[in-house]
C-alpha positions in Angstrom: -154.7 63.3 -3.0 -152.7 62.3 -0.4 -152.8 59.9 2.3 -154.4 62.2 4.5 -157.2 62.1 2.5 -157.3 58.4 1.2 -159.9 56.6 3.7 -159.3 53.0 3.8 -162.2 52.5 2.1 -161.3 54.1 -0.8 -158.0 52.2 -1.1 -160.0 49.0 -0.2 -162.1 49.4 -3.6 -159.4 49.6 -5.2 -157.1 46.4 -3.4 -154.3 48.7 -2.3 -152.5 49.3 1.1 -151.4 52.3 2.7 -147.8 50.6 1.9 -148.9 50.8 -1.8 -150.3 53.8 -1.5 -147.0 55.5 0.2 -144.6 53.8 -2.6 -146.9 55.0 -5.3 -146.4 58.9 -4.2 -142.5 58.4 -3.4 -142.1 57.1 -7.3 -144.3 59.7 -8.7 -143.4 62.4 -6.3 -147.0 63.6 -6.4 -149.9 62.3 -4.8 -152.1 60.6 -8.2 -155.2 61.6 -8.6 -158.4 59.5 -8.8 -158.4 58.4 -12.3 -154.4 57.7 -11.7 -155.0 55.2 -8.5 -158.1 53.5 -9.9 -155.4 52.4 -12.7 -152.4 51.5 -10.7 -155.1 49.8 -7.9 -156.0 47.5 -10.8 -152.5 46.8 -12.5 -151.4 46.4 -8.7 -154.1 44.4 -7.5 -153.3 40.8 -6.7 -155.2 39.6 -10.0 -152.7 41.4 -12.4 -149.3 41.8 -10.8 -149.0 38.5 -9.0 -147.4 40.2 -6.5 -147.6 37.5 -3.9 -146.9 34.5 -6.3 -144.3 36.0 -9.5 -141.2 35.1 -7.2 -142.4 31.6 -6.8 -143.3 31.3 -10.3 -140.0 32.4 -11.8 -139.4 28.3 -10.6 -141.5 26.5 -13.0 -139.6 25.3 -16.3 -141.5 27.3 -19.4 -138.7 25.9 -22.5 -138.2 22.9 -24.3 -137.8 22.5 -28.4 -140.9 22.9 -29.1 -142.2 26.1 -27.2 -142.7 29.4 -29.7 -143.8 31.7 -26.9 -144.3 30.6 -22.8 -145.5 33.3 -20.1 -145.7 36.5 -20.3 -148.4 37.4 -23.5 -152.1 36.5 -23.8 -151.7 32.7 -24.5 -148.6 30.2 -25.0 -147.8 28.1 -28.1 -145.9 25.4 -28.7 -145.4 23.8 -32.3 -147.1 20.6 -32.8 -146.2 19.6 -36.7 -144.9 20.5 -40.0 -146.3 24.6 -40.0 -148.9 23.8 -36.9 -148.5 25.6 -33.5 -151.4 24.8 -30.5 -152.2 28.0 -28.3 -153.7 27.5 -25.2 -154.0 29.1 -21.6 -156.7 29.0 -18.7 -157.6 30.8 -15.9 -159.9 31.5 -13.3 -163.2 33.5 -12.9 -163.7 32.2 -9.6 -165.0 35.1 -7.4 -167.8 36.7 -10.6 -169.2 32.8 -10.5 -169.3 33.1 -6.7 -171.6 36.3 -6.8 -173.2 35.6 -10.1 -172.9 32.0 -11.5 -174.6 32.7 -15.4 -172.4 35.7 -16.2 -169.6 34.8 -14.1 -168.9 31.5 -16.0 -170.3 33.1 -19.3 -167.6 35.7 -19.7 -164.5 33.3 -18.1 -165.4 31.7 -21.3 -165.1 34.9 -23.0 -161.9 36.4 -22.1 -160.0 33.1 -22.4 -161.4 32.8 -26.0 -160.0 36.1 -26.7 -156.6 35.4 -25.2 -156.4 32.9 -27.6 -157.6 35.2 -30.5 -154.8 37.7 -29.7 -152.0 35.6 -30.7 -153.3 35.2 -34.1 -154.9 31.2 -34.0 -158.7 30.4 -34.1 -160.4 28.6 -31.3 -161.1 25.0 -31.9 -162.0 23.4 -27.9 -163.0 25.1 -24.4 -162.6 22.7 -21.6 -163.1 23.4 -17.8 -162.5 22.9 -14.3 -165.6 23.1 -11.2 -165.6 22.8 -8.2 -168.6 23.7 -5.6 -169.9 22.8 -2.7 -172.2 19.6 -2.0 -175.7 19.4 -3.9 -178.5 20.4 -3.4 -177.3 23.5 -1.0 -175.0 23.9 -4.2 -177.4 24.0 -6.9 -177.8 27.9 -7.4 -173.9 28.1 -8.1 -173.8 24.5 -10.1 -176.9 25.1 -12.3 -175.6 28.9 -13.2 -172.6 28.0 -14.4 -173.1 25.0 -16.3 -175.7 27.0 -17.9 -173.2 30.3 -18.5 -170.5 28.0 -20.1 -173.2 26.3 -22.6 -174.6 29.3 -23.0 -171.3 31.2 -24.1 -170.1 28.1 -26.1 -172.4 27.0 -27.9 -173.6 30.1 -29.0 -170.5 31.2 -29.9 -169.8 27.5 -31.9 -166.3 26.5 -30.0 -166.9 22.4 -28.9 -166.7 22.5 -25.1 -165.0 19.1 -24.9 -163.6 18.2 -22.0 -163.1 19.6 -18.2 -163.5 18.1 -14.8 -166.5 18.3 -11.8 -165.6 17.6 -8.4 -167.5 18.6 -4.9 -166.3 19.0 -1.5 -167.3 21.3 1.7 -164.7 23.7 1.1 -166.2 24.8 -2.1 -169.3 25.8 -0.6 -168.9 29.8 -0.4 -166.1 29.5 -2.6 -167.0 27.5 -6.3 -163.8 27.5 -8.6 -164.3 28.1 -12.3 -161.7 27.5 -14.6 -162.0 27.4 -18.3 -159.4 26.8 -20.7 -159.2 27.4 -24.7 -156.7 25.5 -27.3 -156.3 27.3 -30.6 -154.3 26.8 -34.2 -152.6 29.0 -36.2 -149.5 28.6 -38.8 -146.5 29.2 -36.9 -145.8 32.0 -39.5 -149.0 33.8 -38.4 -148.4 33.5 -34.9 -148.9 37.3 -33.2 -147.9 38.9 -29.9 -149.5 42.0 -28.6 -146.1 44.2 -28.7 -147.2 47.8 -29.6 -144.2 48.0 -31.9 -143.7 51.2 -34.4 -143.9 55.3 -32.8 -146.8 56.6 -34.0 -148.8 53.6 -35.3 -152.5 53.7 -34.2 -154.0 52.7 -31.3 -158.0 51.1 -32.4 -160.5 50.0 -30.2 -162.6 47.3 -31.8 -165.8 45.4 -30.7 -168.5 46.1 -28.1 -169.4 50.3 -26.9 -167.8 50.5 -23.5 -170.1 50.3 -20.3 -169.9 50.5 -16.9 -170.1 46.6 -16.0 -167.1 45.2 -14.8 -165.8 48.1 -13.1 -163.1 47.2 -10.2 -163.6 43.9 -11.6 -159.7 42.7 -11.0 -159.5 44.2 -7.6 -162.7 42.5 -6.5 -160.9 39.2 -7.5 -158.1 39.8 -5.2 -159.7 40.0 -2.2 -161.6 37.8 0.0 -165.5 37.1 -0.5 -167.7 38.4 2.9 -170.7 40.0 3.8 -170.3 43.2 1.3 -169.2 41.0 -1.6 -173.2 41.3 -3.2 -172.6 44.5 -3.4 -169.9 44.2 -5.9 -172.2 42.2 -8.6 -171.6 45.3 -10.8 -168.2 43.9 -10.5 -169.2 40.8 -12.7 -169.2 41.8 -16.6 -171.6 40.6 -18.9 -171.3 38.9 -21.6 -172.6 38.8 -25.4 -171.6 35.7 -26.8 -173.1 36.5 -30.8 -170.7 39.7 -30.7 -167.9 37.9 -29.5 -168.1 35.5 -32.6 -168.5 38.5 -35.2 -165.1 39.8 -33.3 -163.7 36.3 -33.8 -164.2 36.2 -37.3 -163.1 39.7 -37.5 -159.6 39.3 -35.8 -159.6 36.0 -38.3 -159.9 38.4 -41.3 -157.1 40.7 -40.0 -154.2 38.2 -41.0 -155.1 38.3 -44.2 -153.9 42.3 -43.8 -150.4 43.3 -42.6 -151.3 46.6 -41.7 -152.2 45.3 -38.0 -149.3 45.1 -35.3 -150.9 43.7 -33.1 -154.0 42.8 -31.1 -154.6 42.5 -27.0 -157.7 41.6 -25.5 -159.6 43.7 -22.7 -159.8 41.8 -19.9 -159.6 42.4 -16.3 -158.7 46.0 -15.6 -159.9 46.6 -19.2 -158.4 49.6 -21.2 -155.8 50.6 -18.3 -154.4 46.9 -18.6 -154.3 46.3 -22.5 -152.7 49.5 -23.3 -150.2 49.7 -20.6 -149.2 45.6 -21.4 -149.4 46.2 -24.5 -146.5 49.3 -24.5 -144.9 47.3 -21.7 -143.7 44.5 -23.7 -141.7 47.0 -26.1 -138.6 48.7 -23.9 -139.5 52.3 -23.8 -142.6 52.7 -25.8 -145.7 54.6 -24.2 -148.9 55.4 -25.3 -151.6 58.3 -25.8 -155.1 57.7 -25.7 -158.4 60.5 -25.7 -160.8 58.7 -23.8 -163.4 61.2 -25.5 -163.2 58.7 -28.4 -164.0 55.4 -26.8 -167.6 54.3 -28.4 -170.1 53.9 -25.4 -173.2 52.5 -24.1 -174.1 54.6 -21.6 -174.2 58.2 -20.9 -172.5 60.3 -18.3 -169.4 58.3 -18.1 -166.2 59.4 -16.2 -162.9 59.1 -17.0 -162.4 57.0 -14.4 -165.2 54.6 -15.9 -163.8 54.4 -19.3 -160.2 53.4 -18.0 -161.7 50.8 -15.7 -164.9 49.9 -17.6 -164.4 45.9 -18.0 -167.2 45.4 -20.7 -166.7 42.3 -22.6 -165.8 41.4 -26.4 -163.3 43.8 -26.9 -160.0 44.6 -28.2 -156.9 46.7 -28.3 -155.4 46.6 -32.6 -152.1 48.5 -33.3 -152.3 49.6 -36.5 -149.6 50.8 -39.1 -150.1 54.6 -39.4 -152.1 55.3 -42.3 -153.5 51.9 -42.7 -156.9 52.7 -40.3 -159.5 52.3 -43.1 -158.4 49.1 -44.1 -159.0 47.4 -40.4 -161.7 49.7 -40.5 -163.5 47.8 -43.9 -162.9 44.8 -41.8 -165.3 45.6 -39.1 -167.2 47.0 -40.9 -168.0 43.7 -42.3 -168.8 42.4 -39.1 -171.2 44.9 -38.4 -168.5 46.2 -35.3 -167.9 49.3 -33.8 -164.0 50.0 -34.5 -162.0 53.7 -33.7 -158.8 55.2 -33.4 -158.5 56.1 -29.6 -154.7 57.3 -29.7 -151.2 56.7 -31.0 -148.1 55.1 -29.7 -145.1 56.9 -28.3 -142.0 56.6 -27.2 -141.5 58.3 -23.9 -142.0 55.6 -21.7 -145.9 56.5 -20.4 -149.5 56.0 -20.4 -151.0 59.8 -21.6 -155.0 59.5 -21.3 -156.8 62.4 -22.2 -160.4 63.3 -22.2 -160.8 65.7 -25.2 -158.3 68.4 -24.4 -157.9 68.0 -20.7 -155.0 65.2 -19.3 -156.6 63.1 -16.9 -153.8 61.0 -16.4 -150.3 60.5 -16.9 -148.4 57.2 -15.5 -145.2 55.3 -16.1 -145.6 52.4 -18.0 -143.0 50.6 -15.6 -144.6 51.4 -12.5 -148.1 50.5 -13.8 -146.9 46.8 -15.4 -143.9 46.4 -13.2 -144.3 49.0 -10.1 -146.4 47.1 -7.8 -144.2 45.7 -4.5 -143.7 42.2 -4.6 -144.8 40.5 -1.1 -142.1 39.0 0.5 -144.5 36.0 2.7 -143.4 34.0 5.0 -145.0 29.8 5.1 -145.2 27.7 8.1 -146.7 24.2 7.5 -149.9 23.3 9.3 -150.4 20.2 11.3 -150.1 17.3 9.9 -153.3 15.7 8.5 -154.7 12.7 10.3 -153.0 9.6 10.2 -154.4 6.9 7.9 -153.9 3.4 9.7 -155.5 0.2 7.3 -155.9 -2.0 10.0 -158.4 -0.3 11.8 -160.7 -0.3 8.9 -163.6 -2.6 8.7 -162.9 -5.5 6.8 -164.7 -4.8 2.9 -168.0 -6.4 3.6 -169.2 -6.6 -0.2 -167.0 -4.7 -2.8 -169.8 -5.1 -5.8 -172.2 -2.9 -3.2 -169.2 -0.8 -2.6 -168.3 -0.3 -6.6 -172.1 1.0 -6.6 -172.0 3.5 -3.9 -168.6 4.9 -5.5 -169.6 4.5 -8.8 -172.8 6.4 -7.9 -171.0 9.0 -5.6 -171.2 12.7 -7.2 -167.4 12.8 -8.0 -167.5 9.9 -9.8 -170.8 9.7 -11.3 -171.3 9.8 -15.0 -170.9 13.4 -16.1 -172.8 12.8 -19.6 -176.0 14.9 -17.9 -173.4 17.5 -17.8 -171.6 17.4 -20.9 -174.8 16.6 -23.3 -176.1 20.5 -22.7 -172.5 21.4 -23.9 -171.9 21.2 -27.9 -168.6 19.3 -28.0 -169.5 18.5 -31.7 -169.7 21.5 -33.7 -166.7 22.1 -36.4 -166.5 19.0 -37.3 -163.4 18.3 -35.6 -164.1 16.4 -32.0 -163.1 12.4 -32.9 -162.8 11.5 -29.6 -165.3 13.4 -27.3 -165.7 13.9 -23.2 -166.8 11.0 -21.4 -163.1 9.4 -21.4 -159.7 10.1 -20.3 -158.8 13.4 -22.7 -160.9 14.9 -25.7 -159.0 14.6 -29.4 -159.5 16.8 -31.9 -158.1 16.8 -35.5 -156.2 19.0 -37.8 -158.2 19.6 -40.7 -156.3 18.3 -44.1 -153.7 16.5 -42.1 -153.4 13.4 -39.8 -152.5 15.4 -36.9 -154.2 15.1 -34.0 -154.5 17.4 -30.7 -155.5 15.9 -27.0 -156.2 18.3 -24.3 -157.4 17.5 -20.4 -157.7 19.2 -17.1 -157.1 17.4 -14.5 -156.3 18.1 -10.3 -157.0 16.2 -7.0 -157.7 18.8 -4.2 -158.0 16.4 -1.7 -154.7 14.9 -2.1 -153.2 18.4 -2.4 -154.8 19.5 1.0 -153.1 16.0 2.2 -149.7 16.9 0.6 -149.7 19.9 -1.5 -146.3 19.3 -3.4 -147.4 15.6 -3.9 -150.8 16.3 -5.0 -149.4 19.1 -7.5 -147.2 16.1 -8.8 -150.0 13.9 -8.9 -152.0 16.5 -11.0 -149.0 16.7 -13.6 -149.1 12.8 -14.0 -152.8 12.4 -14.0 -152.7 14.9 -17.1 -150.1 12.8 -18.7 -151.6 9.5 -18.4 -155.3 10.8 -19.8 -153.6 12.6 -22.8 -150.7 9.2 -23.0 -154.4 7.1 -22.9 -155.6 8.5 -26.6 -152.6 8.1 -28.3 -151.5 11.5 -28.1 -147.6 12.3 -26.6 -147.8 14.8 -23.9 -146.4 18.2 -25.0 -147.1 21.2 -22.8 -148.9 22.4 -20.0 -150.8 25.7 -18.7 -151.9 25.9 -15.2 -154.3 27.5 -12.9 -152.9 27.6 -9.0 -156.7 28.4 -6.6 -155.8 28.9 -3.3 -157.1 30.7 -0.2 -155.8 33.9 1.7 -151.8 33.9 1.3 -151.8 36.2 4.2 -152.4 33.3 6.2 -148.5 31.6 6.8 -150.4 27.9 6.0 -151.8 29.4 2.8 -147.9 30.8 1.7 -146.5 27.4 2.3 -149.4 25.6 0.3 -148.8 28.1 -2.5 -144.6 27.5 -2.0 -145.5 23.5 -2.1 -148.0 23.5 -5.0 -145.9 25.5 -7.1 -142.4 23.4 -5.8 -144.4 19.8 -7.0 -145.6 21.2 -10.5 -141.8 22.4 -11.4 -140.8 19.1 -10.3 -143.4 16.8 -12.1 -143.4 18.8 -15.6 -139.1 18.7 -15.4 -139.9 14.7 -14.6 -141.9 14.4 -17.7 -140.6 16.8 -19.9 -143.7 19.2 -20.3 -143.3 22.8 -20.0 -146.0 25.3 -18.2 -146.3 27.8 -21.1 -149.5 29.9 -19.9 -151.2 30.2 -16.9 -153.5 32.0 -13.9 -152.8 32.2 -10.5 -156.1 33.0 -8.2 -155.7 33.4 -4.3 -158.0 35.0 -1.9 -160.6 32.2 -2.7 -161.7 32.7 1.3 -164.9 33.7 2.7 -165.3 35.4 6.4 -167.1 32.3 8.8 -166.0 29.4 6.1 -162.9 27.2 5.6 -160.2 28.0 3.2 -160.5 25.7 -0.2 -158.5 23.1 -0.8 -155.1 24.1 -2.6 -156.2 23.2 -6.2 -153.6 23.6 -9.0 -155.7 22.4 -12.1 -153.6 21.6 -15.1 -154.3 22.1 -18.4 -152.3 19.8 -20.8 -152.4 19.2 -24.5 -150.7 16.8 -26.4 -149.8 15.7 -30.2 -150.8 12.3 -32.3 -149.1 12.3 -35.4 -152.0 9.8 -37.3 -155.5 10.5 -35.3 -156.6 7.2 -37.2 -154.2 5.3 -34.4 -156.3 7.0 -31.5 -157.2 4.8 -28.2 -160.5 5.7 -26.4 -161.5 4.0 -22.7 -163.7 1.3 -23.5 -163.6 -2.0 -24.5 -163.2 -3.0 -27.6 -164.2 -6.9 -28.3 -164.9 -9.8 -26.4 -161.7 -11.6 -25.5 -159.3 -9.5 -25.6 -156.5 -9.4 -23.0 -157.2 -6.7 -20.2 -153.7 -5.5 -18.9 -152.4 -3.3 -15.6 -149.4 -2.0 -16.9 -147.5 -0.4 -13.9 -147.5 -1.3 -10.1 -150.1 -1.0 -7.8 -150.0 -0.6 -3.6 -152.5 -0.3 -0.7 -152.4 3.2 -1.4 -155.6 4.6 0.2 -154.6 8.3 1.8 -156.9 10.5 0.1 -159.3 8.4 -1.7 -162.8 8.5 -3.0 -163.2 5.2 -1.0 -162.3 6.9 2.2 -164.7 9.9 1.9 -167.3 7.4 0.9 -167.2 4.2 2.3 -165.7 5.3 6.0 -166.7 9.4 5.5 -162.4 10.2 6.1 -160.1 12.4 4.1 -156.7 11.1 6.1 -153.3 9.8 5.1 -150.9 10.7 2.4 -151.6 10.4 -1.5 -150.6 7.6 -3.1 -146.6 8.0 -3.9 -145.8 8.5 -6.9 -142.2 7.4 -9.3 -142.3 9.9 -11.7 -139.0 7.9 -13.7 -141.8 4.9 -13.6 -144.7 7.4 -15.1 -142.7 8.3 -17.9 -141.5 4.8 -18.7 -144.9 3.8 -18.6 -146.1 6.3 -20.8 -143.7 5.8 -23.3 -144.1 1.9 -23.5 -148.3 2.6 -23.7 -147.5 4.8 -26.7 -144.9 2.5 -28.2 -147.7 -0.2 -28.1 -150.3 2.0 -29.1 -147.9 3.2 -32.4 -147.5 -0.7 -33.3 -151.1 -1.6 -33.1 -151.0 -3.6 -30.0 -153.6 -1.5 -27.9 -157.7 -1.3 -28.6 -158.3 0.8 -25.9 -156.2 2.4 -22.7 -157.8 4.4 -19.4 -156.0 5.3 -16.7 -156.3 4.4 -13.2 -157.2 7.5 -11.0 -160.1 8.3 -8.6 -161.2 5.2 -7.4 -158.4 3.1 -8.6 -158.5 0.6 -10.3 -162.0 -1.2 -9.4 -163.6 2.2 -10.9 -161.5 2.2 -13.6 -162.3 -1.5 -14.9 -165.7 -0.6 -14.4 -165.7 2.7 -16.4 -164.1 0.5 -19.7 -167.3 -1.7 -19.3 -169.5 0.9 -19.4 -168.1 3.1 -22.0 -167.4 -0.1 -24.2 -170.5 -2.3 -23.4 -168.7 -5.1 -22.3 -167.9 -6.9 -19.4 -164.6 -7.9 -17.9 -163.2 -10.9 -15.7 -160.7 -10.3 -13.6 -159.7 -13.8 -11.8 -156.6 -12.3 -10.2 -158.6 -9.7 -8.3 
């Protein structure tokens, strides 16, 4: 196949360039064949290699003490007490949700449960991220997905509790869904999905392989227009019972050391797990016989087995000899499970159908081959000047509170969050509805806090300053329960980077979040980078780098929640506050203006101000903390009364 006879359209399915296309023959000194560039188009597509973003990335800080694995495997994990480590990640299924909002959202919850699952620790919380455009034009996408992330969760009886709900105009043809999972395991039981060991078996466990999902990571990595319906067979589908059978299953395999390892199918599906899989081990390879994969439909190709995307799946290397007893184990669970192949070491991906070699790839050039993009940012025009003076003077700030309070970013998200069960497993002690979720440790006092948190209009303001901002927002929610702020995973949505202002917002965002988490001391362990969040005829999205942050209490009896406690106690601002309006929810809604700069922001002063909330929550000083945040402070004071019951008086306001 050479370029000759590659139409663009054919190498627009599968998100490569005639570039691409040229470097892939030059390295194999062939042409590939179909099966051969449907694989690299997937491993090489922007959703997999990263190959506009992994040079700017290589600047965040991913150490510190307490880190047992940072980026580069399903999920991070950082250790969180005596024998205790926290896995977590998020990421994006932003362009499914676009085309179909139920599955779309359903199987984001999915994969990033199963991320979690590979490295060994059982799922404890889901949390999320949405953004869409204004209701009610935005109801199709809204009501899907809140209904796909219920429906995945609580069937599947992980506590969704916590996440974040914001609307804007630039969301409209582009919603953002982001869904995050926090797991436990012993440290000693931690796994990474290394396929370790020549000759060890190669098992495919879970779901019969369809054709759903097909092309699904190179529809990800390119922008949404007129043609982008046509991909809904793009969007996998998700079974949410199956999933939990697997969930128990991969629980049961530590009790075995006959398993290696374990990697979930996600996007780009067999291709991807296998060739990550071999890629982490320097010089191992793989050979699979596609004739072997269980499936669910008839007259499947090659080329749909290796691309196939179906859901609740996953990749077990398995110590030669040792098959039946990971075999009993699915058994079990009422799950398909078979050896598809064996692990070399001679450095490639082998894939045969039966007899006949289909295709035979480097593992370097599929995990590492793909050309990184050397971009170029300019910075846009400024955004409008914000002058205070020429603001009507506040004519009633109780009617104002109301509108704001009432406003659908800072509205009560309980309608939301009641279809979501953030109870289940008994381990939720404080739930959504405040600044970060808590959950405990069963049979210790150890306590886990976890958030998302991002302003997009500040980072379409000031991108690096509103990535800051996000970092510190994190801190102060999980700092507001108690709980000391540990580590972070992060999911950067922007637009088209092709576009010079795009590159610079993606250089900025990432530049603030490396300089925030250095600031205070929390390193980005995991994380997702989505771009091409774009649509032909509407504007780009905000930049919107959602962080995901945990955090540790060491007595979960000592916990602080939001509201008001009891009459007459002492209602403190601890920290300084300006007439810092650029950006705000009182702009957009009082005066209908996003202009200005965000709020600046001391990031010596955050930490000191974190540290001296814990201090006082540690002696027993504190009945309740909540941060200030959208709608300053007004909102916030009002938020304690209604989560508490109580009123407040404020004389000095």
């Amino acid at each position: 196949m050479s370029l000759d006879t590659v139409d663009s359209r054919r190498l627009r399915e599968v998100a490569l360039t005639p570039e691409e296309y040229r470097a892939i023959v030059e390295k194999l000194k062939r042409p590939p064949n179909a099966v051969e560039l449907g694989m690299l188009g997937v491993l090489w597509s922007e959703h997999c290699s990263y190959k506009s973003s992994k040079a700017l990335l290589r600047r965040l800080p991913s150490t510190g003490d307490a880190v047992l694995q940072g980026p580069g495997e399903n999920a991070g994990a950082v250790e969180i007490g005596p024998g205790w480590a926290a896995v977590f990640k998020i990421e994006s299924h932003n362009h499914p949700s676009a085309i179909e909002p139920y599955q779309g959202a359903a199987t984001g919850v999915g994969g990033i449960i199963r991320d979690v699952i590979a490295m060994g620790a059982r799922p404890i919380a889901l949390l999320d991220s949405l953004r869409f455009g204004p209701l009610p034009a935005s109801r199709h996408h809204f009501e899907g997905v809140v209904a796909g992330i219920g429906g995945y969760g609580n069937c599947i009886g992980i506590p969704t509790v916590g996440g974040e709900l914001y609307f804007d105009e630039c969301y409209a043809q582009n919603p953002l869904v982001n869904a995050m999972c926090v797991g436990l395991v012993r440290v000693d039981r931690l796994m990474r999905a290394r396929a370790e060991g020549t000759g060890n078996s190669l098992m495919l466990v879970g779901a019969d392989t369809g054709r759903d999902g097909i092309h699904g990571a190179s529809f990800a990595s390119l922008e949404l227009d007129e043609s982008s319906s046509e991909r809904r067979p793009a969007v996998q589908v998700g079974n949410p019972f199956l999933e939990k059978c697997l969930l128990e299953a991969c629980m049961d395999l530590a009790h075995t050391d006959a398993v290696v390892a374990v990697q979930d199918l996600g996007a780009a599906g067999l291709t991807s797990s296998v060739a990550e899989c071999a890629g982490r081990v320097p010089g191992a390879g793989a050979r699979i016989d596609i004739s072997l994969v269980p499936r669910r439909e008839r007259g499947m190709t090659p080329y749909d087995v290796m691309l196939s995307e179906s859901q609740e799946r996953m990749l077990v290397v398995v110590q030669r000899g040792r098959e039946s007893e990971v075999e009993r184990i699915f058994q079990t669970w009422d799950l398909t499970s078979a050896v598809i192949g064996d692990v070399t070491d001679d450095g490639h991906l082998t894939v045969f159908d039966q007899t006949d070699m289909v295709a035979r790839l480097p593992i370097d050039l599929l995990t590492e081959g793909a050309p990184l993009r050397r971009l170029t940012g300019t910075s846009p025009a400024p955004p409008p000047s914000l002058h205070l003076d020429s603001l009507p003077p506040l004519a009633d700030a109780g009617q104002s509170l109301l509108r704001l309070l009432a406003s659908p970013n800072l509205c009560s998200r309980r309608p939301i969050f009641r279809r979501y069960d953030h109870m289940v497993g008994d381990s939720t002690v404080v739930p959504p509805g405040g600044d970060a979720a808590l959950l405990r440790i069963k049979g210790t006092k150890l306590g886990v806090a976890m958030t998302t948190d991002c302003n997009a209009r500040y980072c379409h303001l000031d991108p690096n300053l509103g990535a800051q901002h996000a970092v510190a927002e994190a801190a102060r929610n999980i700092v507001a329960t108690g709980a000391r702020p540990v580590a972070v995973t992060d999911c950067l949505n922007l637009a088209n980077p092709d576009r010079p202002e795009v590159y610079w917002q993606l250089e900025e965002t990432i530049a603030g979040l490396a300089h925030a988490c250095r600031a205070l001391e929390v390193p980005i362990v995991s994380g997702n980078v989505s771009l091409y969040n774009d649509s032909e005829g509407s504007s780009p999205i905000h930049p919107t780098p959602v962080v995901g942050m945990i955090g540790v209490i060491e007595d979960y009896g000592h916990r602080l929640e939001a509201g008001l406690k009891n009459e007459g106690d002492f209602v403190l601002l601890v920290g300084s506050s300006h007439n810092d309006l650029g950006g705000s929810e009182y702009l957009k809604v009082e005066h209908g203006t996003v202009a200005g700069r965000p709020p600046a922001l001391d990031l010596a002063r955050e930490g000191a101000v974190n540290r001296l909330i814990l201090a006082a929550a540690r002696s027993g000083l504190l009945r309740s903390a909540h941060d200030c945040a959208d709608g300053g402070m007004l909102v916030a004071l009002a938020e304690c009364c209604l989560l508490g019951g109580l009123g407040v008086r404020c004389p000095a306001l």
